[in-house]
mmJSON file of the N, C-alpha and C atoms, coordinates in Angstrom:
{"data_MODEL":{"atom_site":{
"group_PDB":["ATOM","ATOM","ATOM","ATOM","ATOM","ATOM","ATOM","ATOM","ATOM","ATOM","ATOM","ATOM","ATOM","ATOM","ATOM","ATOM","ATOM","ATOM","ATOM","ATOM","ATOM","ATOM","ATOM","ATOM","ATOM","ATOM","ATOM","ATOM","ATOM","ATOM","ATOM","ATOM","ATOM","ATOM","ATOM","ATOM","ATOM","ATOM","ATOM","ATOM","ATOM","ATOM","ATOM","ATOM","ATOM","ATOM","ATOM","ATOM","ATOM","ATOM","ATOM","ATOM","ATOM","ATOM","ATOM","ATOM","ATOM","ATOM","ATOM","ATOM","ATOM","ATOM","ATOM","ATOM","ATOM","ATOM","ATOM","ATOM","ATOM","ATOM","ATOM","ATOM","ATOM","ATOM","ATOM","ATOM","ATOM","ATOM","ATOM","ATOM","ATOM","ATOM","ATOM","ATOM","ATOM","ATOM","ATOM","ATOM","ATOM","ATOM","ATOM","ATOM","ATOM","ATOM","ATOM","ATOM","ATOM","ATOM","ATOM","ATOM","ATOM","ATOM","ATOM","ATOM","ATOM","ATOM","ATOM","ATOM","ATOM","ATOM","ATOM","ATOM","ATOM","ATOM","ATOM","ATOM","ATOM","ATOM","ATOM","ATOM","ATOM","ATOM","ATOM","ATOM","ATOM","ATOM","ATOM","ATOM","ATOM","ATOM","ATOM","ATOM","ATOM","ATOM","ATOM","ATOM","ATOM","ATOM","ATOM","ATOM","ATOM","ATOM","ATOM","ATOM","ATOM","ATOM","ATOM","ATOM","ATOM","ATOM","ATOM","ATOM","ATOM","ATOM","ATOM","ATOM","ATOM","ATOM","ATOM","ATOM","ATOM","ATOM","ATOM","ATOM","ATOM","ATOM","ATOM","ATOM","ATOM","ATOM","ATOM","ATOM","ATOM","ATOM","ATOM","ATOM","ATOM","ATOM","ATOM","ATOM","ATOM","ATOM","ATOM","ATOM","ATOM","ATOM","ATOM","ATOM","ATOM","ATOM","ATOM","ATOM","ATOM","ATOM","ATOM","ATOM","ATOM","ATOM","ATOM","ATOM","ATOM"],
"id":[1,2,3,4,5,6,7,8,9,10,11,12,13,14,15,16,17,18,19,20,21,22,23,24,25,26,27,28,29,30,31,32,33,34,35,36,37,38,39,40,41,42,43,44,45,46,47,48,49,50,51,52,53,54,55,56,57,58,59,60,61,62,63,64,65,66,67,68,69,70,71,72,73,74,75,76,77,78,79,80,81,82,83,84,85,86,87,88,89,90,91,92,93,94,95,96,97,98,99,100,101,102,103,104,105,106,107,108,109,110,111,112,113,114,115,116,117,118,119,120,121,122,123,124,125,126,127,128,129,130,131,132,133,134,135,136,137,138,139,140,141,142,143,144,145,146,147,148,149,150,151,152,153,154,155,156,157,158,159,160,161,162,163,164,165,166,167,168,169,170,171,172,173,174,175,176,177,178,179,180,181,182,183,184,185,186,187,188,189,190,191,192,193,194,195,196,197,198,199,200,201],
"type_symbol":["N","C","C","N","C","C","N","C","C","N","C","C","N","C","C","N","C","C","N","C","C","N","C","C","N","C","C","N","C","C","N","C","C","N","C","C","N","C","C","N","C","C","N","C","C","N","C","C","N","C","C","N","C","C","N","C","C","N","C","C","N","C","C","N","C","C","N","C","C","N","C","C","N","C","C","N","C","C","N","C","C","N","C","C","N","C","C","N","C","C","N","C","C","N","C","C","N","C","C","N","C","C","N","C","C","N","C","C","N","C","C","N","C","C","N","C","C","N","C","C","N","C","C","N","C","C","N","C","C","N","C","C","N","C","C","N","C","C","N","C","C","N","C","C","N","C","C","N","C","C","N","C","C","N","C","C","N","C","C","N","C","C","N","C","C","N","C","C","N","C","C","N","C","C","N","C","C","N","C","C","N","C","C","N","C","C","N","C","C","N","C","C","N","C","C","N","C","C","N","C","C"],
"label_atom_id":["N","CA","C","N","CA","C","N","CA","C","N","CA","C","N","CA","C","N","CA","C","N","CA","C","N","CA","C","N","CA","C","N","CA","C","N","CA","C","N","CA","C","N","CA","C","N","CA","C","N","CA","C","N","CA","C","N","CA","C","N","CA","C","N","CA","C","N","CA","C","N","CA","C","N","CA","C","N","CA","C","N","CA","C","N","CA","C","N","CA","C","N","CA","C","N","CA","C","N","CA","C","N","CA","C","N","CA","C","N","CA","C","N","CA","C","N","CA","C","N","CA","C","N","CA","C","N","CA","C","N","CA","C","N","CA","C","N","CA","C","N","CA","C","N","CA","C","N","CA","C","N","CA","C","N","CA","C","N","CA","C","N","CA","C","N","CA","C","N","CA","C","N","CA","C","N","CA","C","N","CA","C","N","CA","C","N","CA","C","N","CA","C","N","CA","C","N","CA","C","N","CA","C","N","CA","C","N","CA","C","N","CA","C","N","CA","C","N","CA","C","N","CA","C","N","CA","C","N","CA","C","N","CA","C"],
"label_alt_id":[null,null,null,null,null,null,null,null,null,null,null,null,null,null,null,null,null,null,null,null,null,null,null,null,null,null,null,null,null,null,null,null,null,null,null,null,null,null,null,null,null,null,null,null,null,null,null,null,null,null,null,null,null,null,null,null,null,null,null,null,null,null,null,null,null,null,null,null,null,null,null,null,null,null,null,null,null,null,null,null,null,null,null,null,null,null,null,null,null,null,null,null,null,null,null,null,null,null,null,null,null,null,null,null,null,null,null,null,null,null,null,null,null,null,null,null,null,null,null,null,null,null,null,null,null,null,null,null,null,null,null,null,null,null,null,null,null,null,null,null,null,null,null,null,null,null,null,null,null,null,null,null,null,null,null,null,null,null,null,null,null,null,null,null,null,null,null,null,null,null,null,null,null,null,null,null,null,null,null,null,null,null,null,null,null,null,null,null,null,null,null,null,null,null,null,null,null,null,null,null,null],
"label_comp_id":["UNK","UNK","UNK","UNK","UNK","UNK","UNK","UNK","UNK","UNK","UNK","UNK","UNK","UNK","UNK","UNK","UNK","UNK","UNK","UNK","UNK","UNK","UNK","UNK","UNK","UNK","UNK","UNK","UNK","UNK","UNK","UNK","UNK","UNK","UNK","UNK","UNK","UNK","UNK","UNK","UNK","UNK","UNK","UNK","UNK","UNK","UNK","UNK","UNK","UNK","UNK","UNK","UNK","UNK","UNK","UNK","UNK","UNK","UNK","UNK","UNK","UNK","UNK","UNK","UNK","UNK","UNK","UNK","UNK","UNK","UNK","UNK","UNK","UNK","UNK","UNK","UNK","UNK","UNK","UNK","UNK","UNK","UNK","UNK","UNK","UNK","UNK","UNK","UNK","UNK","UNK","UNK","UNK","UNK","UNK","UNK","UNK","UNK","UNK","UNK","UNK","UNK","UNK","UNK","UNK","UNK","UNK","UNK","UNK","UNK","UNK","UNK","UNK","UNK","UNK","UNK","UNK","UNK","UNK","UNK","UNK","UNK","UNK","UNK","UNK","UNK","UNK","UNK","UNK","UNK","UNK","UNK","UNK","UNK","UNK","UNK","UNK","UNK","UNK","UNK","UNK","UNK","UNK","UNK","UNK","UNK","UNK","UNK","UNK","UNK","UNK","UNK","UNK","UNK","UNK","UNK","UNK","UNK","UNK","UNK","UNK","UNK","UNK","UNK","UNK","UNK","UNK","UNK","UNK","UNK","UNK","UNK","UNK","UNK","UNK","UNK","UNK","UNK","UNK","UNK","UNK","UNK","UNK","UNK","UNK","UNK","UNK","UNK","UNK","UNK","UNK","UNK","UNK","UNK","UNK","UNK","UNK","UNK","UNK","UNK","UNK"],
"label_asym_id":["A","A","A","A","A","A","A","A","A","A","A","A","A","A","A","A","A","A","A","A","A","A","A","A","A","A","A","A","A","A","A","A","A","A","A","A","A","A","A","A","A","A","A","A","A","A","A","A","A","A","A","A","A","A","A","A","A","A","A","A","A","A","A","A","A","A","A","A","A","A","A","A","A","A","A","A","A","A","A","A","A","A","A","A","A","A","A","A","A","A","A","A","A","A","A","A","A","A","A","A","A","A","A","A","A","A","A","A","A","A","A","A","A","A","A","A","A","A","A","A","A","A","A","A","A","A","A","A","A","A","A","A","A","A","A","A","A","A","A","A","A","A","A","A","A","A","A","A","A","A","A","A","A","A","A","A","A","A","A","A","A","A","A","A","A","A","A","A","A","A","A","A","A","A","A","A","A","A","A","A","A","A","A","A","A","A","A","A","A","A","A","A","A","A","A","A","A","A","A","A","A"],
"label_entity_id":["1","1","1","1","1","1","1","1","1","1","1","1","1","1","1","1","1","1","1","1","1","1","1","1","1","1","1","1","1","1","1","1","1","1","1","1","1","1","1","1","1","1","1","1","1","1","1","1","1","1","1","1","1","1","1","1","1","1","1","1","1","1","1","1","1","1","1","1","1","1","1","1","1","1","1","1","1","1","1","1","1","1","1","1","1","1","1","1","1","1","1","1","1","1","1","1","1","1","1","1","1","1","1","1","1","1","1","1","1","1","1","1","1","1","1","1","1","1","1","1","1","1","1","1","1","1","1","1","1","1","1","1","1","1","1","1","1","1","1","1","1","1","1","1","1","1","1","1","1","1","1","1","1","1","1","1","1","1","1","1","1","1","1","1","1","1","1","1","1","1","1","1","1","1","1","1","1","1","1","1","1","1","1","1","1","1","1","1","1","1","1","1","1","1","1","1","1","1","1","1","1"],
"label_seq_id":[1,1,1,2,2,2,3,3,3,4,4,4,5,5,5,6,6,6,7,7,7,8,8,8,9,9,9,10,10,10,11,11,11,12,12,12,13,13,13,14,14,14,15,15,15,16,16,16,17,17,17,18,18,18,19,19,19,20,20,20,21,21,21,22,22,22,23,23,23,24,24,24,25,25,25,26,26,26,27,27,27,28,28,28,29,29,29,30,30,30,31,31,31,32,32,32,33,33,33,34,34,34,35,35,35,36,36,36,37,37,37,38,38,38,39,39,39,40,40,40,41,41,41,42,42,42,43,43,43,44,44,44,45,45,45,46,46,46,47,47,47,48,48,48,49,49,49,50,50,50,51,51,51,52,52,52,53,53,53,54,54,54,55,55,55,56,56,56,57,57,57,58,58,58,59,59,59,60,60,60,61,61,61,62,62,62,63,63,63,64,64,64,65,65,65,66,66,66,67,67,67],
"pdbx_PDB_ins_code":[null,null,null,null,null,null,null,null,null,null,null,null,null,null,null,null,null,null,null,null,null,null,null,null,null,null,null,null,null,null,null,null,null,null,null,null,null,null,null,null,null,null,null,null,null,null,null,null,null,null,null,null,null,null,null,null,null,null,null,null,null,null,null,null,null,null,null,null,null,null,null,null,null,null,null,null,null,null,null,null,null,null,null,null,null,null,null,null,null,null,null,null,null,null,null,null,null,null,null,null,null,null,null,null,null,null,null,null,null,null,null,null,null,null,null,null,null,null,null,null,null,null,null,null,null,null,null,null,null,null,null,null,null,null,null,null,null,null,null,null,null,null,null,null,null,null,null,null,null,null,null,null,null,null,null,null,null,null,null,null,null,null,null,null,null,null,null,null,null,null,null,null,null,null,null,null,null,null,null,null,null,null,null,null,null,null,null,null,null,null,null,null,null,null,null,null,null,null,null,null,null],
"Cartn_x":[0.843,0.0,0.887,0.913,1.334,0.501,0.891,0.123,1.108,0.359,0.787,0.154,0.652,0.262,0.374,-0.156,-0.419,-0.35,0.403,0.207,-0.315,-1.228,-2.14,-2.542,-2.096,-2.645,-3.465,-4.449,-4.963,-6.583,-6.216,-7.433,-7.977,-8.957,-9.112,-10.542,-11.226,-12.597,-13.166,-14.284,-14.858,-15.242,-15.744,-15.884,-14.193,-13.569,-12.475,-12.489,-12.339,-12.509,-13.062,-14.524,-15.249,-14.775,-14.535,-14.729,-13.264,-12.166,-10.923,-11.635,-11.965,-12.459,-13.051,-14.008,-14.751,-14.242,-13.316,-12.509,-11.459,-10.923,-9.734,-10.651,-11.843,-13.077,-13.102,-13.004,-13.003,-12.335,-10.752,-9.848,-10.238,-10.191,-10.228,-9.51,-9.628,-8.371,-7.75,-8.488,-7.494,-8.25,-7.893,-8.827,-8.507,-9.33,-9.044,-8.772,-7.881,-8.157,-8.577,-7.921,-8.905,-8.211,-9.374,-9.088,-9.075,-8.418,-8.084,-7.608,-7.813,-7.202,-5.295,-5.215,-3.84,-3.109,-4.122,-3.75,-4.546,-4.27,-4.855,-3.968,-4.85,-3.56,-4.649,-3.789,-4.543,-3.616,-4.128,-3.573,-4.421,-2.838,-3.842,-2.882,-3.446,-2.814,-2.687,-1.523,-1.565,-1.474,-1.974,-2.556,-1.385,-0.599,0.255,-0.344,-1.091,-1.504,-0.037,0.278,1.574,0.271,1.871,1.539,0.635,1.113,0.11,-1.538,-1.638,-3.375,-3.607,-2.763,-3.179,-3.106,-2.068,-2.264,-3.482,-3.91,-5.049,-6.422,-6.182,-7.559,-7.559,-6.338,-6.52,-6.298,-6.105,-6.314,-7.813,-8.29,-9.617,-10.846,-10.262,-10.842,-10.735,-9.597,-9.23,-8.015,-7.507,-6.159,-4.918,-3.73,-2.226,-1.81,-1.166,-0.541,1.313,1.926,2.693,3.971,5.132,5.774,6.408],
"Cartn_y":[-1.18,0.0,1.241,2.32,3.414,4.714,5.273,6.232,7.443,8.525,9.868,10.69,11.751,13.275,14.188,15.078,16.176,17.378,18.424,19.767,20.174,21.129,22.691,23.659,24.346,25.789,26.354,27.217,27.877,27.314,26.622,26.147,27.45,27.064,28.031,28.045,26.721,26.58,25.148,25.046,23.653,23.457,24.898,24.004,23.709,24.451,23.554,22.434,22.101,20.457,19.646,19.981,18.963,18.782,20.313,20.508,19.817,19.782,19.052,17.379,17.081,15.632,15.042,15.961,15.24,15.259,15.747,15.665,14.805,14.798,13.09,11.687,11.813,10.573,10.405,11.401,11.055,10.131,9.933,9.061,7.881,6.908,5.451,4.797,4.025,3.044,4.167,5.033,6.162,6.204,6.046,5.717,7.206,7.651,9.273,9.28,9.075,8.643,10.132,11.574,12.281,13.266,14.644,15.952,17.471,17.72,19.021,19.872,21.517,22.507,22.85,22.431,22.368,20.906,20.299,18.631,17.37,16.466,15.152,14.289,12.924,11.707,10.846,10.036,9.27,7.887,7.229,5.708,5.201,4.193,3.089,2.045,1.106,-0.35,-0.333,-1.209,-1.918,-0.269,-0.381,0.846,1.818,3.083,3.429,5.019,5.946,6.855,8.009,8.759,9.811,11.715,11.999,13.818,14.268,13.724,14.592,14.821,13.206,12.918,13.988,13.464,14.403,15.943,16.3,17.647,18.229,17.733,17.976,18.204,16.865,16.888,17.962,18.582,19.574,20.802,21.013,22.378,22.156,20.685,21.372,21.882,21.65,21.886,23.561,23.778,25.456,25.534,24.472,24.783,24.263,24.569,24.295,23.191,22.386,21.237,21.707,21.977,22.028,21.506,21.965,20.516,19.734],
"Cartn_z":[0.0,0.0,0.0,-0.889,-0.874,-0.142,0.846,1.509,1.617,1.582,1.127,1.653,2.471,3.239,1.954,1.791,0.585,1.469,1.123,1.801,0.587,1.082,-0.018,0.797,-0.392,0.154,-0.695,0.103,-0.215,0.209,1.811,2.079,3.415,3.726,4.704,5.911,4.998,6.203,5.404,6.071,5.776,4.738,4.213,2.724,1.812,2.027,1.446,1.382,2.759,3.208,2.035,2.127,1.905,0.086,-0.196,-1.834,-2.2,-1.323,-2.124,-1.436,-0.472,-0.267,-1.288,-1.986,-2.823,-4.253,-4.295,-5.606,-5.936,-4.731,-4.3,-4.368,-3.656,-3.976,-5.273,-6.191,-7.445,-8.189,-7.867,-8.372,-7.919,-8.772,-8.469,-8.141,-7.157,-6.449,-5.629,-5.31,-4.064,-2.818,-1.496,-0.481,0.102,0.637,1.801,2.943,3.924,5.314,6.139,5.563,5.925,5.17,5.604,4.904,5.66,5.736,6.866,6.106,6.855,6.364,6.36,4.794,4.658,4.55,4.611,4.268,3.939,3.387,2.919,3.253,4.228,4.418,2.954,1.975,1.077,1.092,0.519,-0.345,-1.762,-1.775,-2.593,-3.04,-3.618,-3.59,-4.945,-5.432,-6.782,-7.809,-8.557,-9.373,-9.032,-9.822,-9.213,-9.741,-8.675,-8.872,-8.832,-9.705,-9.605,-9.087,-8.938,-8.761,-9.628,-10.567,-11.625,-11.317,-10.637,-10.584,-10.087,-8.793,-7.474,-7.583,-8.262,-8.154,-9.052,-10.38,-10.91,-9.901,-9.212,-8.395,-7.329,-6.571,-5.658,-6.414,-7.656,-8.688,-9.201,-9.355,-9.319,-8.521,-7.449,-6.049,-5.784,-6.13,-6.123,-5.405,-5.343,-4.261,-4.999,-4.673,-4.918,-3.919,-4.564,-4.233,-4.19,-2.141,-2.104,-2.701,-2.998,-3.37,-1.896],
"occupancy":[1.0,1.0,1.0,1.0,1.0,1.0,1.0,1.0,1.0,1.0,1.0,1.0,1.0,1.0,1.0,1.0,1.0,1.0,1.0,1.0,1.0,1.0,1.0,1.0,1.0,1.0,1.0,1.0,1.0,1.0,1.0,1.0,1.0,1.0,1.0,1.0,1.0,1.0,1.0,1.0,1.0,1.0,1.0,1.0,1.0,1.0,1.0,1.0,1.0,1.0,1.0,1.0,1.0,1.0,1.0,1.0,1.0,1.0,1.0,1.0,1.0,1.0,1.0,1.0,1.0,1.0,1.0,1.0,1.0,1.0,1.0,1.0,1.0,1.0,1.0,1.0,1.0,1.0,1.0,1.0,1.0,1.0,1.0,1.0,1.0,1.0,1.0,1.0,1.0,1.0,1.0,1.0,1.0,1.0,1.0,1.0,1.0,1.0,1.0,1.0,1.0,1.0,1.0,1.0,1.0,1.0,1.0,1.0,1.0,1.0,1.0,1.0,1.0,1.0,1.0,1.0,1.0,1.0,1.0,1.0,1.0,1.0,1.0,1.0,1.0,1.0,1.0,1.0,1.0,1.0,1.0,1.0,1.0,1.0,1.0,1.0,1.0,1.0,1.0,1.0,1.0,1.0,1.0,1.0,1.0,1.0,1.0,1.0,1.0,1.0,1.0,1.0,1.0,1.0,1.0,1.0,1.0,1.0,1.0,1.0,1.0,1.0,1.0,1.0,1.0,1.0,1.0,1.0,1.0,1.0,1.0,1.0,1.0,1.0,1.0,1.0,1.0,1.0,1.0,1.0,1.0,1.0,1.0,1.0,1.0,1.0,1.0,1.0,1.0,1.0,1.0,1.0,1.0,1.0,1.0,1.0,1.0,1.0,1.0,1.0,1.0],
"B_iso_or_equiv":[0.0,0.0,0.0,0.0,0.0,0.0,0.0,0.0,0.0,0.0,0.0,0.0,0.0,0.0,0.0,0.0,0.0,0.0,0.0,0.0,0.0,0.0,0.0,0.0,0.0,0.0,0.0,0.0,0.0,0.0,0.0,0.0,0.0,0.0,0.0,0.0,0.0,0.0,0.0,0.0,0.0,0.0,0.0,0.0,0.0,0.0,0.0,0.0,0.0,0.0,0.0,0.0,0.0,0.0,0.0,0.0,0.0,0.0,0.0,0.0,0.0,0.0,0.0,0.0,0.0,0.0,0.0,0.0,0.0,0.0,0.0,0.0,0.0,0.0,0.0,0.0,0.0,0.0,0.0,0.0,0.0,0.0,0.0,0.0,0.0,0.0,0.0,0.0,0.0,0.0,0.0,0.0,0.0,0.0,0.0,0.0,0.0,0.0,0.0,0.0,0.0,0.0,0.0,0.0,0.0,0.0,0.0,0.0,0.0,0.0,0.0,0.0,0.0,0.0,0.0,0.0,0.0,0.0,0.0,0.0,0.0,0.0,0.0,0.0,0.0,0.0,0.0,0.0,0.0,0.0,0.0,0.0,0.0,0.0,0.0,0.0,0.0,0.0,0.0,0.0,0.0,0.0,0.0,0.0,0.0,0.0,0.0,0.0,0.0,0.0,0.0,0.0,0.0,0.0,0.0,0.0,0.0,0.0,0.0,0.0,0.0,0.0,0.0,0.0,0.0,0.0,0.0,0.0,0.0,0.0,0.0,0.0,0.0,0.0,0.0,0.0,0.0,0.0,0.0,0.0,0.0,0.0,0.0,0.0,0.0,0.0,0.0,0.0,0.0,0.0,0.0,0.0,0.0,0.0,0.0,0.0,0.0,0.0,0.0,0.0,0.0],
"pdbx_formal_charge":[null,null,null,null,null,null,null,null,null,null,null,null,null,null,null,null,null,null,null,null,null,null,null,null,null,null,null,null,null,null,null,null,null,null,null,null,null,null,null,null,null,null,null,null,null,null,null,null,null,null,null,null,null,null,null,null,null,null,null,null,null,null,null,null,null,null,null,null,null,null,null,null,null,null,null,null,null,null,null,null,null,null,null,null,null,null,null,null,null,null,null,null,null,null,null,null,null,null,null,null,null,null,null,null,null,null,null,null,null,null,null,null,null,null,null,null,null,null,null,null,null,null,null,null,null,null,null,null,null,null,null,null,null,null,null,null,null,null,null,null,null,null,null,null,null,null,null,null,null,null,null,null,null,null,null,null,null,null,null,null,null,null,null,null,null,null,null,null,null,null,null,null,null,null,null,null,null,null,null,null,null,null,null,null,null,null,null,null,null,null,null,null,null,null,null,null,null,null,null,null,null],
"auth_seq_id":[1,1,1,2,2,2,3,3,3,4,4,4,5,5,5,6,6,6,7,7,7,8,8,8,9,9,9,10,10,10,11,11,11,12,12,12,13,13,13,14,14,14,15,15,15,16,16,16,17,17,17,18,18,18,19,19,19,20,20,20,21,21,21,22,22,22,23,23,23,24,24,24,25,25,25,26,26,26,27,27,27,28,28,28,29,29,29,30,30,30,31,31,31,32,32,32,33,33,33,34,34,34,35,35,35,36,36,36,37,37,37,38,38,38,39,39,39,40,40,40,41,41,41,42,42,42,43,43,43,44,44,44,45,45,45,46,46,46,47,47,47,48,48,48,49,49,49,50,50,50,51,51,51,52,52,52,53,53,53,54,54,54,55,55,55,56,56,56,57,57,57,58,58,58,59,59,59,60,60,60,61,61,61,62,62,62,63,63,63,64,64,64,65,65,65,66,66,66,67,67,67],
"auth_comp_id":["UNK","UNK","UNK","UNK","UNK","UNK","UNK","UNK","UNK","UNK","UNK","UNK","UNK","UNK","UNK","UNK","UNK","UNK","UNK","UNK","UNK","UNK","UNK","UNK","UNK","UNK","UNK","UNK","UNK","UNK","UNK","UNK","UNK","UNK","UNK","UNK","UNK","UNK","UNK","UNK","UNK","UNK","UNK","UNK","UNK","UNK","UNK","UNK","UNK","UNK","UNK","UNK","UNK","UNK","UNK","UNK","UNK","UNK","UNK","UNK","UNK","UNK","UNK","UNK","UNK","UNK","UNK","UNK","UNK","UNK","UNK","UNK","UNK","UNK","UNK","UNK","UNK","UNK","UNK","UNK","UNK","UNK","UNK","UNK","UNK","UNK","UNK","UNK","UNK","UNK","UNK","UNK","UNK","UNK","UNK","UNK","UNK","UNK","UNK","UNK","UNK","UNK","UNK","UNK","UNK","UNK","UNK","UNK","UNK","UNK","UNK","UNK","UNK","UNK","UNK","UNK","UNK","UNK","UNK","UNK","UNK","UNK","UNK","UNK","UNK","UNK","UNK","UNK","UNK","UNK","UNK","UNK","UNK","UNK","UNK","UNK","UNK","UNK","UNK","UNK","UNK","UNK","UNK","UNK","UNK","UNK","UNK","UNK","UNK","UNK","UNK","UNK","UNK","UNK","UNK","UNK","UNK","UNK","UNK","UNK","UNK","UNK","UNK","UNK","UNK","UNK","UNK","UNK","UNK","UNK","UNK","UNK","UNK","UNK","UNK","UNK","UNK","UNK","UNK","UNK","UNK","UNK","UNK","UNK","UNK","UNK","UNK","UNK","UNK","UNK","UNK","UNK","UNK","UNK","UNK","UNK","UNK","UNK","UNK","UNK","UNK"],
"auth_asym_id":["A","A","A","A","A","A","A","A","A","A","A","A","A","A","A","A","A","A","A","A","A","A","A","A","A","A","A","A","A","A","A","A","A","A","A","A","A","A","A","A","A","A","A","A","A","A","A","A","A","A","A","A","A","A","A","A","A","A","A","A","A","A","A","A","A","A","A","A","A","A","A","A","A","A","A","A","A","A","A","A","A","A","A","A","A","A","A","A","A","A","A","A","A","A","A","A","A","A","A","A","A","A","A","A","A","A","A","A","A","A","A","A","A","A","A","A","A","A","A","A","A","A","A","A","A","A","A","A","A","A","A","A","A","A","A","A","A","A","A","A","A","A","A","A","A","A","A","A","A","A","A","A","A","A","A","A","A","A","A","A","A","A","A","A","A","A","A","A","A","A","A","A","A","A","A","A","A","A","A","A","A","A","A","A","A","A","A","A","A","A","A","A","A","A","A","A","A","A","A","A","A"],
"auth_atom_id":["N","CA","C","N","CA","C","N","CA","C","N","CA","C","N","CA","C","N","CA","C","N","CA","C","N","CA","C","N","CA","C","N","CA","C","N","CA","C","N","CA","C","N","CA","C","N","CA","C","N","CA","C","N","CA","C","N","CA","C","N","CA","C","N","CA","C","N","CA","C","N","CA","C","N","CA","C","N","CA","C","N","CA","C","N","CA","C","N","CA","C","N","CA","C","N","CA","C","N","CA","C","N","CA","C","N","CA","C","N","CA","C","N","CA","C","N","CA","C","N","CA","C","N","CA","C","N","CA","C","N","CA","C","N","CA","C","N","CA","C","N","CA","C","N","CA","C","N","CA","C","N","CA","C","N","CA","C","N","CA","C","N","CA","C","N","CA","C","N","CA","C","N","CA","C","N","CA","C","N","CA","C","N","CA","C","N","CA","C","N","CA","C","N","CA","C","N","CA","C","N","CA","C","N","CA","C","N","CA","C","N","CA","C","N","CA","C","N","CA","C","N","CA","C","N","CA","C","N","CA","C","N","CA","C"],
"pdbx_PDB_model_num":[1,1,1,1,1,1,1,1,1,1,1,1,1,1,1,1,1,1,1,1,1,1,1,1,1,1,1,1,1,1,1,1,1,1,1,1,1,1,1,1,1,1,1,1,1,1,1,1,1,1,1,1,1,1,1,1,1,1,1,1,1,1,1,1,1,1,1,1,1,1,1,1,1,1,1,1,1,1,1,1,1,1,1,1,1,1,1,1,1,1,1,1,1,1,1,1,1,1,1,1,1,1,1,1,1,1,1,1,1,1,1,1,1,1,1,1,1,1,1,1,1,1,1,1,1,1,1,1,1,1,1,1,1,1,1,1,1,1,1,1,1,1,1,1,1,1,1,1,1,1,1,1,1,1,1,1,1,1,1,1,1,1,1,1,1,1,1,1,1,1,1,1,1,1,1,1,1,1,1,1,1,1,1,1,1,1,1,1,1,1,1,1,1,1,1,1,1,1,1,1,1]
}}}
C-alpha cells in the first residue's frame, strides 16, 4: 500500500474540506483517510496513482498542491 500526506494551500474553512475531499473521492483506487485545512492523508494499492493525478484533483478543487 502506498500512503501519502499532501500539503495545499490555499485552504481556509470547511468548505475547502469537503470541496478538495470530494474531488480526491473522485480518483479510483485512491482511499481518503482524511481531509483538513492544509492537508490530505490518502492511499492506494496496486494501481500506481503519480503527482500529476493528485495535483489535478486539488487544482480542481481550487487549491495548490505544495511541493
Amino acid at each position: 500500500m502506498n500512503t501519502r500526506t499532501l500539503k495545499i494551500k490555499g485552504m481556509s474553512c470547511g468548505h475547502c474540506v469537503r470541496a478538495l475531499k470530494k474531488e480526491l473521492e473522485k480518483i479510483g483506487g485512491l482511499t481518503v483517510h482524511f481531509v483538513e485545512r492544509g492537508s490530505a492523508k490518502v492511499s492506494w494499492n496496486g494501481q500506481e496513482i503519480d503527482e500529476t493525478v493528485l495535483g489535478a484533483a486539488v487544482n480542481e478543487a481550487g487549491f495548490k498542491l505544495e511541493d
